[in-house]
Backbone as CSV, one residue per row, in Angstrom:
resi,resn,N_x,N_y,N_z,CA_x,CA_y,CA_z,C_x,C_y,C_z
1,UNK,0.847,-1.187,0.000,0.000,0.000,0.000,0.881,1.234,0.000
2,UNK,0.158,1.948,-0.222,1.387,3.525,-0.773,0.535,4.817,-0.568
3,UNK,0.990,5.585,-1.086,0.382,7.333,-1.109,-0.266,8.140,-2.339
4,UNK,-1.132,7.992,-2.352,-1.916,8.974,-3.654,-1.934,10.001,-3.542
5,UNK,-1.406,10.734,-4.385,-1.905,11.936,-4.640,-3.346,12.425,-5.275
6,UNK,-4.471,13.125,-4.632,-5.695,13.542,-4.922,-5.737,14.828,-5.336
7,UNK,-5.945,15.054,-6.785,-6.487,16.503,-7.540,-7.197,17.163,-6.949
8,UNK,-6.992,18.650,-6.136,-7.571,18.708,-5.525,-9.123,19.733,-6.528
9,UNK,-8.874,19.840,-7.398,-9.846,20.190,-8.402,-11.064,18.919,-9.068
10,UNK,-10.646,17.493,-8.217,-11.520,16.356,-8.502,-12.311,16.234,-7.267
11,UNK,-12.282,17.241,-6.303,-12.821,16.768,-4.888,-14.597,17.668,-5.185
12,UNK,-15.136,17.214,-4.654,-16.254,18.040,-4.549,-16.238,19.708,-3.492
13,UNK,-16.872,20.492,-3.510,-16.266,21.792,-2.725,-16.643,20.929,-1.344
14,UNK,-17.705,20.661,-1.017,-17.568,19.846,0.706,-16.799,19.228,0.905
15,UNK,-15.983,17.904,-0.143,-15.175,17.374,0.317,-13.874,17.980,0.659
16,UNK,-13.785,18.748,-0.202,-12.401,19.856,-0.295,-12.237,20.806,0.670
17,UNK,-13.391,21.058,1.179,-13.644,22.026,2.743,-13.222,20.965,3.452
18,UNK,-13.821,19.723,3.742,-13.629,19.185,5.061,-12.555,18.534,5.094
19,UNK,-11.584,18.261,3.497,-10.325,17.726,3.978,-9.053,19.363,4.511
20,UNK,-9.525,19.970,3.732,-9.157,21.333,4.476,-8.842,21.321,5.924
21,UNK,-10.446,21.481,6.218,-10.882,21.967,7.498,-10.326,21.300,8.511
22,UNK,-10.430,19.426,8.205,-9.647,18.649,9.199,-8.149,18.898,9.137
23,UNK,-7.320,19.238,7.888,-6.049,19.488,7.825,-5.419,21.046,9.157
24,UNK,-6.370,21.652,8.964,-6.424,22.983,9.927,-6.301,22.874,11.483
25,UNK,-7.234,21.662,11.669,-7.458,21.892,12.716,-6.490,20.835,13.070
26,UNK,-6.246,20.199,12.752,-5.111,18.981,13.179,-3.687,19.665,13.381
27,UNK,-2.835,20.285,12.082,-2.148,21.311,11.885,-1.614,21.725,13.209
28,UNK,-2.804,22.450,13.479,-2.117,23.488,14.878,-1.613,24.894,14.057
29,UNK,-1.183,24.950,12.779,-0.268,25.508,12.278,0.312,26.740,13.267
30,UNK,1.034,27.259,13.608,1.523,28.631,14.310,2.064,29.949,13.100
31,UNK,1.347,30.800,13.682,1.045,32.275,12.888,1.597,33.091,13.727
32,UNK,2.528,32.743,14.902,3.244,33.777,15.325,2.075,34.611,16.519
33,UNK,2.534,36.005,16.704,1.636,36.572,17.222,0.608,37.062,16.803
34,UNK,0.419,36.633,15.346,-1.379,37.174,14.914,-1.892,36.275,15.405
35,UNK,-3.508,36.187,15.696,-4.545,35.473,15.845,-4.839,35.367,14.356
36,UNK,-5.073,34.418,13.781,-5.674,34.045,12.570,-6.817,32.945,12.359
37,UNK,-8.154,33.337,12.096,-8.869,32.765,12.094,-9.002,31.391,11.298
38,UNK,-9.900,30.298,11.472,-10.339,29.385,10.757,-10.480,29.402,9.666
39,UNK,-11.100,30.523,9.555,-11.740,30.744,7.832,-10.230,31.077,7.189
40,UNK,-9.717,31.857,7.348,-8.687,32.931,7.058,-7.350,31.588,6.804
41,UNK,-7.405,30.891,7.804,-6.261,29.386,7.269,-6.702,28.462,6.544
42,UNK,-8.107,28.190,6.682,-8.626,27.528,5.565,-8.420,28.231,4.169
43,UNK,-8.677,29.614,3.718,-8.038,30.284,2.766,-7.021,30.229,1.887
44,UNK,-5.967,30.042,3.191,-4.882,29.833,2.748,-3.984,29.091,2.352
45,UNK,-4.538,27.882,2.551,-4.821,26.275,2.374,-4.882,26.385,1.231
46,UNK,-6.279,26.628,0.477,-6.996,26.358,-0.381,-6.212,27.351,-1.561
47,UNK,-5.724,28.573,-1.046,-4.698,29.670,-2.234,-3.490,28.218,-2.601
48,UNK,-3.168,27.730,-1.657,-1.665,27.287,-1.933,-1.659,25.847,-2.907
49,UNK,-3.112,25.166,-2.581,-3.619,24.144,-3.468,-3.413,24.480,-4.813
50,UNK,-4.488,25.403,-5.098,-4.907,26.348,-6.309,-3.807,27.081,-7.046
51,UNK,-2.654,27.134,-6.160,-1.176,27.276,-6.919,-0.373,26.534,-6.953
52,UNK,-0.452,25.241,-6.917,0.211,23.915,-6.682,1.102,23.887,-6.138
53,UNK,1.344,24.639,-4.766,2.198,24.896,-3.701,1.836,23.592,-2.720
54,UNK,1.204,22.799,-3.150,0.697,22.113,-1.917,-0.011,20.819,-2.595
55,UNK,-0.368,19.861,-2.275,-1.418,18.712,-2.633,-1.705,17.939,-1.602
56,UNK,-2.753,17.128,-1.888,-3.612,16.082,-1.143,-3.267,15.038,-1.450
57,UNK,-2.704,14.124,-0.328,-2.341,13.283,-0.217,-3.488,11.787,0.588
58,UNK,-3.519,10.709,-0.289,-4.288,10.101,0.878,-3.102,8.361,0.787
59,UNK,-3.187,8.180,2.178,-2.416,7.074,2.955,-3.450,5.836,2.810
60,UNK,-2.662,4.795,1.690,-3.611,3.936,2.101,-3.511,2.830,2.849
61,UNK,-2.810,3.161,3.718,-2.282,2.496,5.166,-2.972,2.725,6.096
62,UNK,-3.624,4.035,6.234,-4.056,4.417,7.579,-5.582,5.334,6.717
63,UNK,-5.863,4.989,5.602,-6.790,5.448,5.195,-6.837,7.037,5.391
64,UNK,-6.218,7.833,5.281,-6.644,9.211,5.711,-5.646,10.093,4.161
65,UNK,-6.056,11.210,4.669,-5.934,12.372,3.984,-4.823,13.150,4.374
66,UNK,-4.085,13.956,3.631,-3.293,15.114,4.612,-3.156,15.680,3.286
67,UNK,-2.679,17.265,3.786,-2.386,18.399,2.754,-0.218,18.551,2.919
68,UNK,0.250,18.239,1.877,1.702,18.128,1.789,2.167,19.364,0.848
69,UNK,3.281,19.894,1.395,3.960,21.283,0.489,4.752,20.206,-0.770
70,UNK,4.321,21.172,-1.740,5.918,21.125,-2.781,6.629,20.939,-3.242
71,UNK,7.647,19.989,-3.097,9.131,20.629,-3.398,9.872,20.169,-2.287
C-alpha cells in the first residue's frame, strides 16, 4: 500500500472544505503573534492548493488524507 496523490480540483467543494478543514485543525499551524482565524487558514490552504504549492495526499495504510507542500 502507498500514497496517492488527490487533484484537488476532482474533490467536490464539501469534500475539499472538510479535507481542508480537518487538515487545519489537526495542523495546529503557528502564525506567530497574529490570531488568525479558521476561515482565514482555511483560505490559505486552499490559495496554496490552487497554486500547486501544496497537494492532497491520501495514505492507504491508515486510510486518511493530509495536505503536503511542494518541493
Amino acid at each position: 500500500m502507498g500514497q496517492l496523490n488527490i487533484p484537488w480540483q476532482e474533490l467536490s467543494k464539501d469534500a475539499l472544505d472538510g479535507v481542508i478543514q480537518e487538515f487545519v485543525t489537526r495542523e495546529g499551524t503557528e502564525y506567530g503573534a497574529l490570531e488568525v482565524s479558521m476561515a482565514d487558514k482555511c483560505h490559505q490552504v486552499r490559495q496554496q492548493l490552487e497554486r500547486g504549492e501544496a497537494l492532497i495526499t491520501f495514505d492507504e495504510s491508515t486510510q486518511s488524507c493530509s495536505i503536503v507542500p511542494v518541493g
